[in-house]
C-alpha positions in Angstrom: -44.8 207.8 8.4 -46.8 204.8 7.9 -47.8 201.4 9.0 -49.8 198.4 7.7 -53.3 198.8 8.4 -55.2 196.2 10.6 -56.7 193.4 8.8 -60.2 192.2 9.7 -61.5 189.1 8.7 -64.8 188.9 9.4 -65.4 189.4 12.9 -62.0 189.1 13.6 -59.1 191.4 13.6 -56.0 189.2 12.9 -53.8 191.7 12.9 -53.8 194.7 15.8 -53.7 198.0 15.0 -50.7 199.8 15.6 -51.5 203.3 17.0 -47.9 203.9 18.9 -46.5 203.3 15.3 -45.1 207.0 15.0 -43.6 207.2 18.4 -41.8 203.8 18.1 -40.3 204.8 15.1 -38.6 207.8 16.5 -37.8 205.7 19.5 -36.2 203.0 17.9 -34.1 205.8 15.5 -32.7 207.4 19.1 -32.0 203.9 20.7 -29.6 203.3 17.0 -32.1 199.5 17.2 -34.6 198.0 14.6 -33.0 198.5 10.9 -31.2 195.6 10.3 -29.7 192.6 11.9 -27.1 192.6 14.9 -25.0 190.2 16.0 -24.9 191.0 20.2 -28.8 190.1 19.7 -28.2 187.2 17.3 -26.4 185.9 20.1 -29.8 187.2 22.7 -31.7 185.2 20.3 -29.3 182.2 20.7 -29.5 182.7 24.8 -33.3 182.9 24.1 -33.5 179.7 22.3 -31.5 177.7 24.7 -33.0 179.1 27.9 -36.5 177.4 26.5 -35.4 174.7 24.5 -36.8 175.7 20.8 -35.4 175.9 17.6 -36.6 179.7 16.8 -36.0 182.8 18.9 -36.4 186.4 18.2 -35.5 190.2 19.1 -38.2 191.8 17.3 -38.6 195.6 16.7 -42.1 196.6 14.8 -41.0 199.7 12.0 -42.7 201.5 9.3 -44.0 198.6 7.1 -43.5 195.5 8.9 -41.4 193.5 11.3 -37.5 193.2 11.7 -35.8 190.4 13.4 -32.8 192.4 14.6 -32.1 189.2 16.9 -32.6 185.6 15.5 -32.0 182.3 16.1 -32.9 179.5 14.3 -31.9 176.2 12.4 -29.6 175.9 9.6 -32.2 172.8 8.7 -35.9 173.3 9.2 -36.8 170.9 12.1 -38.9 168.0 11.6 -42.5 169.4 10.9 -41.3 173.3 10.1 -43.8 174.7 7.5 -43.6 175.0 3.6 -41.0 177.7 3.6 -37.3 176.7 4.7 -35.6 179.8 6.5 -36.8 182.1 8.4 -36.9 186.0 6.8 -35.4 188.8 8.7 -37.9 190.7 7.6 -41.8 190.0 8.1 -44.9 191.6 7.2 -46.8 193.0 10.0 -49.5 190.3 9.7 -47.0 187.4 9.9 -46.2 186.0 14.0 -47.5 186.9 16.8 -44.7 189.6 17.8 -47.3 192.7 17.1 -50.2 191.5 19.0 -47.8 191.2 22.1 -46.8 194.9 21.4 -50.3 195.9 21.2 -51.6 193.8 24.4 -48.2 195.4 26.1 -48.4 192.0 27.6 -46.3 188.9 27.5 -48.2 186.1 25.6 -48.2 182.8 25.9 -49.2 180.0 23.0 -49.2 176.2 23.9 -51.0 175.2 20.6 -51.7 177.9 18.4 -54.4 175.7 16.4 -56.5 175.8 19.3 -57.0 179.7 19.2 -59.3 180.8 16.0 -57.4 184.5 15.8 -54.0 182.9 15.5 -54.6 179.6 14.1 -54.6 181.0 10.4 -51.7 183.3 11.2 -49.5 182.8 7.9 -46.1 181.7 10.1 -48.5 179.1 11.1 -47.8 177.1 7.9 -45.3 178.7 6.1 -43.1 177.8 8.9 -44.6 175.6 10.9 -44.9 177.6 14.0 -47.4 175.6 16.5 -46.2 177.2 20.1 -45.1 180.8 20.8 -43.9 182.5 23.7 -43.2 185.8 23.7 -42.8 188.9 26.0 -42.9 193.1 24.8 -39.8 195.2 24.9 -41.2 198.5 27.0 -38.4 201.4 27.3 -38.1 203.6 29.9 -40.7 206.2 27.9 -43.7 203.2 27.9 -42.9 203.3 24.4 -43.3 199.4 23.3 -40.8 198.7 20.8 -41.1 195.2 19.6 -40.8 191.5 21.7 -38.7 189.1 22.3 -39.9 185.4 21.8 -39.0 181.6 21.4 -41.5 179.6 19.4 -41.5 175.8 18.3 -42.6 173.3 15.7 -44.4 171.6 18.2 -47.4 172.3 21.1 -45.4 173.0 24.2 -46.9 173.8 28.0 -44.8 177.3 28.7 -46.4 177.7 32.3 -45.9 180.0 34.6 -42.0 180.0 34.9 -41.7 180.2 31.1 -43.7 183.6 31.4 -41.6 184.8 33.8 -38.7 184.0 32.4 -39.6 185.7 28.7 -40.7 188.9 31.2 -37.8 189.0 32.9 -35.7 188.1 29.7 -37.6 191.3 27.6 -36.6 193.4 30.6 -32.8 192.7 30.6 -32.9 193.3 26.8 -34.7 196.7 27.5 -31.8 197.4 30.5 -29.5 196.4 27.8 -30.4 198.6 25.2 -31.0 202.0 27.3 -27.4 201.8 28.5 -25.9 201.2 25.1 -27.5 204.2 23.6 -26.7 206.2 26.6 -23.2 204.7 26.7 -22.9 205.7 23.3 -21.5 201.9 23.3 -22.3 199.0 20.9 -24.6 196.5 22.2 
């Protein structure tokens, strides 16, 4: 099994390592989550998006080589000051968003401006999309495995405070609910 190496730059290590890569792996193969898009969290994404008002949102499960956004929502049309890239890929390197450092922190994580922090200012969804605010909030099974994030992010700086943390938490939480009693349920999500 393998995973993208952490990248340092300088001083810096832009992207965290990923040490529970292994174990997700197999956890995300018994929960039947992670390997491609699905619609039930298409439409999370879309409840995502609305509940805080951006034009991206994203169920996010970290695999063997990168990022998959089983769960997205976002704009047919770039908004007004999106990056240089129109779309948004379902599939990311690693070192692209801010989804993996909330899975290694196993803490939600919350971005008003992300020019004004040196470690995520240079992030490539910075400009390639034009990703300036990020919320987002790890998915943690009932093992402690961490198995991706959920998150909203936006063009523009935005103040999440301390209700839009709680609400990401408690959002990433109902997901997690979610997902244990479909696999247990044997039932779609």
């Amino acid at each position: 099994m393998s995973y993208d190496p952490p990248r340092p730059a300088g001083r810096l290590l832009l992207t965290p390592e990923d040490r529970e890569a292994p174990e997700r792996v197999r956890r995300l193969r018994q929960l039947g989550v992670g390997r491609h898009p699905d619609p039930a969290l298409d439409a999370f994404a879309d409840r995502i998006a609305d509940m805080a008002r951006t034009p991206y949102a994203m169920v996010n499960f970290l695999v063997e080589n990168g990022q998959v956004f089983a769960g997205l929502h976002a704009p047919r049309t770039p908004p007004a000051g999106a990056g240089t890239t129109p779309g948004f890929a379902r599939f990311q390197p690693r070192d692209h968003g801010f989804c993996p450092h909330v899975a290694a922190r196993r803490r939600a994580l919350a971005l008003e401006d992300v020019r004004d922090y040196p470690r995520f200012a240079g992030n490539p969804v910075v400009d390639t999309y034009g990703i300036r605010s990020y919320l987002g909030a790890p998915l943690i099974d009932s093992t402690g495995t961490v198995l991706g994030a959920v998150s909203a992010a936006d063009v523009t700086p935005r103040p999440w405070g301390r209700a839009g943390l709680e609400t990401i938490k408690a959002t990433a939480a109902e997901l997690m609910r979610r997902i244990e009693r479909s696999a247990d349920d044997g039932l779609p999500l």
